[in-house]
C-alpha positions in Angstrom: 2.7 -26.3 36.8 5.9 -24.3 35.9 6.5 -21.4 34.0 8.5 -23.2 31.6 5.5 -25.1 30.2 3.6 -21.5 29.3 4.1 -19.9 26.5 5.3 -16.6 27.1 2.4 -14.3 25.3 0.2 -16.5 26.7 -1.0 -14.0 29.8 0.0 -10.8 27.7 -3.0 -11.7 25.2 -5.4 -13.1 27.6 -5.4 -9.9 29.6 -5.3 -7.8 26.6 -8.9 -9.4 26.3 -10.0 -7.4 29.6 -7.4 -4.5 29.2 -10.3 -1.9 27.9 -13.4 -2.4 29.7 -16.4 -0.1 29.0 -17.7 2.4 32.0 -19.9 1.6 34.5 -22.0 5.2 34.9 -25.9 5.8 35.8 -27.7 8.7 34.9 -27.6 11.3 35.2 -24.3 11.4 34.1 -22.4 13.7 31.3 -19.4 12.0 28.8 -16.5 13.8 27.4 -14.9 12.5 24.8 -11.6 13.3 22.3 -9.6 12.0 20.0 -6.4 13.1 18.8 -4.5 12.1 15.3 -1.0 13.0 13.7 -1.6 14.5 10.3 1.2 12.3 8.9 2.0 8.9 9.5 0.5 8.2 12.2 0.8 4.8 12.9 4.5 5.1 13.1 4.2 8.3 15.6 6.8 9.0 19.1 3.6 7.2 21.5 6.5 8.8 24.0 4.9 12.1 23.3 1.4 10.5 23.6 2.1 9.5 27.3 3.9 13.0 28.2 0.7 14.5 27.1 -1.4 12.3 28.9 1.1 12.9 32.1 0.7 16.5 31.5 -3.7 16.2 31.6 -2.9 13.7 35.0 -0.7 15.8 36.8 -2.4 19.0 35.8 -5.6 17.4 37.7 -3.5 15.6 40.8 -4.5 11.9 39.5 -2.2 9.0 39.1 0.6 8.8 36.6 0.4 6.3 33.8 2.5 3.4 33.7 4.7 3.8 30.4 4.7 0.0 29.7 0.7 0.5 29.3 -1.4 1.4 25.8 -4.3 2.3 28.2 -4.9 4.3 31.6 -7.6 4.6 34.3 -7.6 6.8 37.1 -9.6 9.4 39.4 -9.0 12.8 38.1 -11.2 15.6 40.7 -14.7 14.5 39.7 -13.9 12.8 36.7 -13.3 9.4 35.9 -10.4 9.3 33.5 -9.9 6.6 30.8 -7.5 6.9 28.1 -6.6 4.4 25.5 -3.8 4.4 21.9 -4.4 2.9 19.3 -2.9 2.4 15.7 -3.7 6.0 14.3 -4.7 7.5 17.3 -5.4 8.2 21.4 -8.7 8.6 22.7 -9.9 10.7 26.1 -13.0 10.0 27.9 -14.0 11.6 31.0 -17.1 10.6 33.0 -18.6 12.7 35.8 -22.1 12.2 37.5 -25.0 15.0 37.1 -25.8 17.2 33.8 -24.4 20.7 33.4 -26.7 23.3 34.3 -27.4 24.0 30.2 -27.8 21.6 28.0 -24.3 20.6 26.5 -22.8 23.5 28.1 -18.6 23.4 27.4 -17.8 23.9 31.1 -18.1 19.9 31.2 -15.4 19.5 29.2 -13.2 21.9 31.5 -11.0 18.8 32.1 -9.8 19.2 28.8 -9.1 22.5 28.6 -8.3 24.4 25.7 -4.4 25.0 25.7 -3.9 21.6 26.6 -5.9 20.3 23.3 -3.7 22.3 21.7 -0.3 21.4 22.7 -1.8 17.6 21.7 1.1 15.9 19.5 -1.8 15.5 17.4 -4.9 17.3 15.8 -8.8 16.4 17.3 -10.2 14.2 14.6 -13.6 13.9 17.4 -15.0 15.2 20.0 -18.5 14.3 21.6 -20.2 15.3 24.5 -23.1 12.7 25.7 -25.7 13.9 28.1 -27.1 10.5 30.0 -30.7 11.2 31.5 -33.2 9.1 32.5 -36.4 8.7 30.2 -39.2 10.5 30.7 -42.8 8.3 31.5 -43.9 9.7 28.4 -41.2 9.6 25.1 -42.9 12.7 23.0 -41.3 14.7 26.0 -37.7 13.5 24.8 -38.6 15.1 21.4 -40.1 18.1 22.8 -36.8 18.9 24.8 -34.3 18.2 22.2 -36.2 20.1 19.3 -34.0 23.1 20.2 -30.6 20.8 21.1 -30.4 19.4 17.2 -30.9 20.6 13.9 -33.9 18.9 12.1 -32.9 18.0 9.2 -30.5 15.4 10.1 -31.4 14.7 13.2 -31.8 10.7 14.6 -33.5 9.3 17.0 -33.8 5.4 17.8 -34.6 2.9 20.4 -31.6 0.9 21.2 -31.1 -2.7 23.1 -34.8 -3.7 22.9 -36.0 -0.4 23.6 -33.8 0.5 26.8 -32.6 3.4 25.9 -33.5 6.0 23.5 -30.3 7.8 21.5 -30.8 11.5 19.8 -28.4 13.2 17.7 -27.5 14.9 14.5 -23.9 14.1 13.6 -23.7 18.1 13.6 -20.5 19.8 14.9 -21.6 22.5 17.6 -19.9 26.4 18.1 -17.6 25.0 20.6 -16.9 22.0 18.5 -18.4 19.2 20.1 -20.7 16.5 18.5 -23.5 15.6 20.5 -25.3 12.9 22.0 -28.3 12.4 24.2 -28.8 9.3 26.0 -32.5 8.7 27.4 -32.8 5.6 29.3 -35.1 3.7 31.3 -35.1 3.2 35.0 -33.2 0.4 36.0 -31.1 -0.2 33.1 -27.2 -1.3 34.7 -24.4 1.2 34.2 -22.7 -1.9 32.5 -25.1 -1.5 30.4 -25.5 2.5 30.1 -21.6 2.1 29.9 -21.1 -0.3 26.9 -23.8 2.0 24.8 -21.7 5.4 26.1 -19.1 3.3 24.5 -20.5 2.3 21.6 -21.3 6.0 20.4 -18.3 7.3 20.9 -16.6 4.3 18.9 -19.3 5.0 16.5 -18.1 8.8 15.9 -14.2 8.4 16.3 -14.2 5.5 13.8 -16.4 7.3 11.2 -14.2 10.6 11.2 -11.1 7.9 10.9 -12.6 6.1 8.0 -14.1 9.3 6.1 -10.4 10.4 6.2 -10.2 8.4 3.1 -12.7 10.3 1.4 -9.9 13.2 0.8 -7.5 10.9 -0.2 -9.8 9.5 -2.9 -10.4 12.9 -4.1 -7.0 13.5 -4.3 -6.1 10.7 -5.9 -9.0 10.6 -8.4 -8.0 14.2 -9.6 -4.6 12.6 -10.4 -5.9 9.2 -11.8 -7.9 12.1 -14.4 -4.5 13.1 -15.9 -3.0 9.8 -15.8 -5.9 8.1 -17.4 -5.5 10.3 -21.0 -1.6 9.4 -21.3 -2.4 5.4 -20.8 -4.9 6.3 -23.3 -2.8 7.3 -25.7 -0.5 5.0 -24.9 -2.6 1.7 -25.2 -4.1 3.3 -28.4 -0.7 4.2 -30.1 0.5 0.6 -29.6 -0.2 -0.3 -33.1 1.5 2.3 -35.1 4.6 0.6 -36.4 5.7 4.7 -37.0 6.8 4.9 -33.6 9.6 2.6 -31.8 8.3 0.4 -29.2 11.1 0.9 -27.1 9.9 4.8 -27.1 6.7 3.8 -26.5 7.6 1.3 -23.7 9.6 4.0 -21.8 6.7 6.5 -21.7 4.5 3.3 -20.5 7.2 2.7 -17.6 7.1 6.4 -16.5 3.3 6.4 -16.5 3.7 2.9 -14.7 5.5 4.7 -11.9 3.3 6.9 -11.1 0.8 4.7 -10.8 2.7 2.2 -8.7 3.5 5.3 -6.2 0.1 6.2 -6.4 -0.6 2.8 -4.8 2.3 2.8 -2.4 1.1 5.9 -0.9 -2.6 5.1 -0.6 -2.8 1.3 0.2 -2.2 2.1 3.9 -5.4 4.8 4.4 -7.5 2.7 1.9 -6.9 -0.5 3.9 -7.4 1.4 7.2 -10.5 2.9 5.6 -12.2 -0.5 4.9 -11.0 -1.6 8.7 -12.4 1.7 10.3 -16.2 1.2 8.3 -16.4 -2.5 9.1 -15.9 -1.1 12.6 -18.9 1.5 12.3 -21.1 -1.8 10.4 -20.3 -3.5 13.8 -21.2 -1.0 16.3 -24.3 0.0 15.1 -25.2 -3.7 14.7 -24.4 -3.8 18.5 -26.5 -0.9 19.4 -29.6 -3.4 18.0 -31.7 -0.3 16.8 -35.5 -0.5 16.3 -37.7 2.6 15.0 -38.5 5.3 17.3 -42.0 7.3 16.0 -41.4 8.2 12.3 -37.6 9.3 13.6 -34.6 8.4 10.8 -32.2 5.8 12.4 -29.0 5.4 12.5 -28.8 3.1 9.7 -30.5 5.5 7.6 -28.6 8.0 7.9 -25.3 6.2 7.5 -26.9 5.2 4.4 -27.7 8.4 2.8 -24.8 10.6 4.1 -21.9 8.1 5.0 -22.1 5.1 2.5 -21.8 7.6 -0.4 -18.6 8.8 1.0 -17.2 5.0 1.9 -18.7 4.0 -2.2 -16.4 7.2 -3.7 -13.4 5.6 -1.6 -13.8 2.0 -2.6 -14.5 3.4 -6.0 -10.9 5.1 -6.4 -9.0 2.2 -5.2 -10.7 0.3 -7.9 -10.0 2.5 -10.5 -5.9 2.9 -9.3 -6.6 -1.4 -9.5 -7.9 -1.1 -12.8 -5.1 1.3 -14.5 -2.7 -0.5 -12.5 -3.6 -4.1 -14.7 -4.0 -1.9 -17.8 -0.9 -0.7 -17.6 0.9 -3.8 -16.4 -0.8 -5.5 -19.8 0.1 -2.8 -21.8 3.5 -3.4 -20.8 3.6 -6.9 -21.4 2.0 -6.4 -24.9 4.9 -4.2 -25.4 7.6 -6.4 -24.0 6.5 -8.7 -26.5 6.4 -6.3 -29.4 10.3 -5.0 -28.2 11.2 -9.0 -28.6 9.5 -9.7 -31.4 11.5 -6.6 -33.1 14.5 -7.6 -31.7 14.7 -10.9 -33.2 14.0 -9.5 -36.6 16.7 -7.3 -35.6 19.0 -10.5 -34.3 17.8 -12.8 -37.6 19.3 -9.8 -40.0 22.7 -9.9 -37.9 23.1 -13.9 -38.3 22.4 -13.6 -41.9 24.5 -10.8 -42.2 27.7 -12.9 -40.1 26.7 -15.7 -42.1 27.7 -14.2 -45.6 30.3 -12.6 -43.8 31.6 -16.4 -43.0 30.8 -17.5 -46.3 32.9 -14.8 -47.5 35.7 -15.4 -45.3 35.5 -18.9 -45.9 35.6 -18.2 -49.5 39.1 -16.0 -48.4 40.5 -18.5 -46.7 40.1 -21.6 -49.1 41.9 -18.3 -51.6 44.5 -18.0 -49.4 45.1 -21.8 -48.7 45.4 -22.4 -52.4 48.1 -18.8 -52.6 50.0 -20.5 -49.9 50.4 -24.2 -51.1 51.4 -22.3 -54.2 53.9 -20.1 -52.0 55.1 -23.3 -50.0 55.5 -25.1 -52.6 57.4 -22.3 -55.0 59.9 -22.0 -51.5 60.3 -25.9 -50.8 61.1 -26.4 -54.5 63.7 -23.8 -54.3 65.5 -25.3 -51.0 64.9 -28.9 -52.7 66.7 -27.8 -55.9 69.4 -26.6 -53.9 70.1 -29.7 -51.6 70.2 -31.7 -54.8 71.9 -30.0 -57.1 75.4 -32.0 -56.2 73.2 -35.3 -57.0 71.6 -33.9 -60.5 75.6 -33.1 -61.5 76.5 -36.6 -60.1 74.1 -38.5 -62.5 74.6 -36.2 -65.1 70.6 -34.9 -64.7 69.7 -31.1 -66.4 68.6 -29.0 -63.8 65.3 -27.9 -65.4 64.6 -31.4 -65.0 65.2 -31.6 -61.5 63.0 -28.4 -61.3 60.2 -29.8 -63.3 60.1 -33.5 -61.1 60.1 -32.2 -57.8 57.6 -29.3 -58.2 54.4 -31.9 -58.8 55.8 -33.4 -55.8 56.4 -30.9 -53.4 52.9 -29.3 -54.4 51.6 -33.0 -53.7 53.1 -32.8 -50.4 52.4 -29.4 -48.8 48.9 -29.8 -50.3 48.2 -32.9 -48.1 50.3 -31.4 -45.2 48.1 -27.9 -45.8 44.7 -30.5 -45.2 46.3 -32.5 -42.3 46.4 -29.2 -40.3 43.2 -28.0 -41.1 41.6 -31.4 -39.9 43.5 -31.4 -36.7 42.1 -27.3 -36.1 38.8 -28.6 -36.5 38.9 -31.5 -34.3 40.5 -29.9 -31.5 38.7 -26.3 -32.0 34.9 -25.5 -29.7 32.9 -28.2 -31.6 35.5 -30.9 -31.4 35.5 -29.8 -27.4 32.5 -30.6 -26.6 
């Protein structure tokens, strides 16, 4: 088969489907993991500067350059595997190296990313997680016994995942050094595919809940201003009925309140939409972790419940408040519209009735004025006759009063009837008689 019969994505998107495999690692084996965000805009970032930083980390550790046609990298940095990947908001590190540290967690194992590179990031952290893979102990009361001193108590989860083969502890806590931490027990036996795909799935699981609770300082933000909007709609909506006030006043103040709401939703859609996108994501990885009850330990679901729900409820909530003012404030308009129309054709009916007197008068003028100038006309077309037929009157021996008094009733008769022939030929040839 020829190319020609192909459609030209048709490779790009099938090899997109196998362009960001999970790990393959077996414990004991230690995870580093960061992400890095631009405050602003994000999604529309240089990704140039994205790849010179991820140049900078490869070349800094003698690895392999990345290809700049890529959104993803894998290579062989010292004694860590290196796999980098961009996305819409933000680019993602994770470094895998076999054995634990000697201390529990201890930074050193994150000394491929060291701190003045973080730093020069075109980007701020928004994670970072350290998971510890080990194998699990024959008896699982020692798994709790050794991590009592790793995580804080109070919030701290531990659950079977994948039918039990593997046990997952952590807290969601942020430690000095600024690493969240994981610890990955699993049983002997289990595939790195396997041990892979669940490494994975917890750092997913952090990175996506930091980029979704992002939204949560938005809402506040935008709630605090929807609290000073709110009273001027208020008033607005409430104020509609007093025929005091113009409603052409009262529209303009709706408009400007309007526009701040409409900006309001311009700025916003973009994190609120990405917020609902980023929790579905969280939903769908703890769903894939397949988590069962470990002892009388909270799970993951629990916890998302009680701390992280609240946070995505307070999100969703403000969006549907912005909705809700947003409708108010387009029917308030409309109710007002309708109220400037209404006036206006009041306004309109009093100007027709007003020309229409104004015609009747001026028709009342003119039918004056014709009758003054049949009267003129007639006066001056007596005067000319008169004088044309004077030599006649003195021919037949007729008095000139006489001659006067005979052609007036005529020549009245005449430019009377020539006066209406005129004014019958305006009004068939004028607008009306054109169309």
């Amino acid at each position: 088969m020829g190319p020609e019969i192909e459609h030209p994505l048709r490779y790009d998107l099938v090899n997109e489907l196998h362009a960001r495999p999970s790990p393959r690692l077996s414990a004991p084996a230690t995870c580093v993991f960061v992400a890095f965000k631009e405050p602003l805009d994000a999604a529309n970032r240089d990704r140039a500067r994205d790849l010179a930083h991820l140049t900078q980390l490869t070349s800094r550790h003698g690895g392999p350059r990345p290809d700049p046609s890529e959104s993803h990298y894998q290579g062989r940095l010292g004694r860590y595997d290196l796999k980098w990947e961009s996305h819409t908001e933000f680019v993602t590190y994770m470094a895998l190296t076999p054995g634990l540290p000697i201390r529990p967690f201890d930074p050193s194992a994150a000394a491929i990313f060291p701190q003045e590179w973080q730093q020069a990031a075109p980007g701020k952290r928004v994670a970072a997680v350290m998971v510890q893979i080990d194998l699990l102990p024959d008896d699982p009361q020692e798994v709790l016994d050794r991590t009592g001193t790793w995580f804080a108590r109070d919030s701290l989860t531990a659950v079977w995942v994948l039918e039990e083969a593997a046990l997952i502890v952590g807290d969601f806590r942020i430690d000095a050094d600024g690493w969240m931490r994981f610890a990955l027990f699993v049983k002997p036996g289990v595939g790195e595919g396997r041990i892979g795909r669940i490494v994975h799935r917890l750092a997913e699981l952090e990175t996506y809940r930091a980029m979704s609770m992002l939204g949560l300082g938005r809402a506040r933000g935008l709630s605090n201003r929807l609290n000073e909007l709110e009273p001027r709609l208020s008033a607005i909506v409430d104020g509609m009925t007093d025929e005091a006030r113009p409603a052409e006043t009262v529209l303009h103040e709706l408009l400007a309140v309007s526009a701040e709401l409409e900006a309001q939703a311009v700025q916003h859609s973009f994190r609120f939409g990405a917020t609902k996108a980023y929790e579905a994501i969280v939903t769908d990885r703890i769903t894939a972790l397949r988590e069962t009850r470990f002892r009388d330990r909270q799970m993951l679901t629990e916890f998302m419940r009680r701390r992280y729900q609240p946070a995505m409820r307070t999100t969703a909530s403000a969006e549907t408040r912005l909705k809700t003012m947003l409708e108010r404030a387009a029917r308030a308009g409309e109710l007002l519209r309708t109220r400037v129309d209404v006036e206006r054709s009041a306004q309109n009916q009093l100007l027709l009735e007003r020309m229409d007197r104004r015609a009747d008068l001026q028709l009342r003028l003119q039918h004056t004025v014709e009758g003054l100038s049949v009267v003129a006309i007639s006066y001056y077309a007596v005067g000319l006759l008169s004088y044309a037929l004077y030599p006649v009157a003195a021919r037949l021996h007729v008095d000139k009063a006489y001659l006067i008094a005979g052609l007036t009733p005529l020549a009245v008769l005449v430019v009377w009837w020539a006066m209406r022939q005129v004014r019958r030929s305006l009004h068939k040839h004028g607008p009306a008689g054109d169309l």
